[in-house]
C-alpha positions in Angstrom: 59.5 3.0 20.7 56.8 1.6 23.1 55.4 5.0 23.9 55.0 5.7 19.8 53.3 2.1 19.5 51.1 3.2 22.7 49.9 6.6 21.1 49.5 5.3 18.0 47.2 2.7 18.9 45.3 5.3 21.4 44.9 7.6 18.1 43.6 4.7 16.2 41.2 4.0 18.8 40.0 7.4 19.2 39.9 7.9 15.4 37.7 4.6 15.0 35.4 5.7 17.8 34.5 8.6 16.5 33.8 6.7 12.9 31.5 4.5 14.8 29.7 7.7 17.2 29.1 9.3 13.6 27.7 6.2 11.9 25.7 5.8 14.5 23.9 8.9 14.6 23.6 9.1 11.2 21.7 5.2 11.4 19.5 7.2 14.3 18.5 10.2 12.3 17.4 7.7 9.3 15.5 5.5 12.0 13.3 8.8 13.1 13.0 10.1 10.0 10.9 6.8 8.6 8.3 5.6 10.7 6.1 3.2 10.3 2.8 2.0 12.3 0.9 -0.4 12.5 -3.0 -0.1 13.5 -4.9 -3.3 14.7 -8.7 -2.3 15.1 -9.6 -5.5 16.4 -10.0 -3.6 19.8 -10.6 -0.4 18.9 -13.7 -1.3 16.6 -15.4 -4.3 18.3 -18.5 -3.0 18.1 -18.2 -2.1 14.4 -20.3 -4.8 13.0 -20.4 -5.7 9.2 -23.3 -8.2 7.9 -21.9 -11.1 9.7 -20.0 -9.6 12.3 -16.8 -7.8 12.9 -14.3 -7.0 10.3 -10.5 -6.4 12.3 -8.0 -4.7 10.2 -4.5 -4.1 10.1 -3.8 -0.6 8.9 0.0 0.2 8.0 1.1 3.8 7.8 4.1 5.2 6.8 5.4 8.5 7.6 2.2 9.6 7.3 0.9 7.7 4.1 -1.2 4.3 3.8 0.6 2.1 3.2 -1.4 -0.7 3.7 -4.9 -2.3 5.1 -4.9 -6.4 5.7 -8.4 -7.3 6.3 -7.9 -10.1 8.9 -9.6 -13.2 10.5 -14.1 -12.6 10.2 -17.0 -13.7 9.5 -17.8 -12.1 6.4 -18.8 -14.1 3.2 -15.9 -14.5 1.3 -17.9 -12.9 -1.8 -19.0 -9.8 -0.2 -15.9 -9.0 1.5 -14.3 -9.3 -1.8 -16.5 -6.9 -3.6 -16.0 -4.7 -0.6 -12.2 -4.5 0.0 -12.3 -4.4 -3.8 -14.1 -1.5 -3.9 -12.8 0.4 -0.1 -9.5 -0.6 0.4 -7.8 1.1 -3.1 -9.9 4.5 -2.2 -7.7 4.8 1.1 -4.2 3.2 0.0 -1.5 5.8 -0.8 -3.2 9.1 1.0 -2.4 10.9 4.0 -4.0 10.3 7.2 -5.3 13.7 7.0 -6.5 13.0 3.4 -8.1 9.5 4.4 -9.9 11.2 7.3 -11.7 13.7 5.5 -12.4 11.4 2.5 -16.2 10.2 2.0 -15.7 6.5 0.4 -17.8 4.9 -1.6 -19.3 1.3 -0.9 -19.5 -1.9 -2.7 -23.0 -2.5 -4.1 -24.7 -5.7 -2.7 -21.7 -5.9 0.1 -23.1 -2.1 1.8 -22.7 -3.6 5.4 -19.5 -4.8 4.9 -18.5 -2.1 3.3 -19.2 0.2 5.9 -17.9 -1.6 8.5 -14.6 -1.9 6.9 -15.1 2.4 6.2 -16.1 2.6 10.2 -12.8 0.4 11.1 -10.2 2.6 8.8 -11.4 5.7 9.9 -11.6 4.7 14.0 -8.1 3.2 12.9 -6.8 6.3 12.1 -7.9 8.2 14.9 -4.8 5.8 16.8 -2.3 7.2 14.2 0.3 9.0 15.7 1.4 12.0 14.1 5.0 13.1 13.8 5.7 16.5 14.3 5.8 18.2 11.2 9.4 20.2 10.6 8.9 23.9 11.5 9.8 26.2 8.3 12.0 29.1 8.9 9.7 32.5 8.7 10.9 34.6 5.7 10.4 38.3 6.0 10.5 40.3 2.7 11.8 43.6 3.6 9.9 46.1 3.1 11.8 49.4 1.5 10.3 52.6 2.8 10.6 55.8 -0.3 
């Protein structure tokens, strides 16, 4: 009667153990799949000067899309930096890296310096973007019949 108590708890181990392995490489594969980043181009761009001096952002990318750019601590005028994430910022959000990269944006009229700088900071920020390797396709031959 022990022994059958022993093995049965031993199977119930095992059986919960592998529940757990497979949860947890399920969790994994989900955890790769989405990645997010997040570019500070403080550093990067420091010698990217706006009207009244630098203009750091924090770009946030998601599995390859941008997500989001916070304009952070400067010393912009409040109005001009307005017009000119106004005007940038919503040309760059929801594209592809590869899309923002090749994208010519438009400035803010009366905040041009500002609005270049913030331009010059997205696109050094991007450069930092690491790219995740795109899933190789399986090569599909059509077969060729010979008369």
């Amino acid at each position: 009667m022990k022994k059958t108590i022993i093995i049965a708890a031993i199977m119930l181990l095992i059986a919960g153990t592998a529940s757990l392995d497979a949860r947890t490489k399920k969790s994994a594969k989900k955890a790769k799949a989405s990645t997010t980043q997040v570019i500070y181009t403080g550093d990067i761009a420091s010698k990217v000067i706006g009207y009244n001096g630098t203009t750091p952002l924090n770009i946030t990318v998601k599995n390859g899309v941008i997500e989001n750019i916070e304009v952070l601590e400067n010393q912009e005028s409040p109005g001009y930096l307005k017009r000119a994430t106004a005007k940038v910022l919503p040309q760059y959000i929801g594209k592809t890296v590869a899309e923002a990269k090749k994208l010519n944006a438009d400035v803010a009229t009366g905040a041009t310096y500002t609005s270049q700088a913030l331009i010059k900071n997205i696109q050094m920020g991007l450069d930092q973007v690491k790219s995740t390797p795109a899933k190789k396709k399986a090569a599909t031959k059509k077969s060729k019949k010979r008369r």
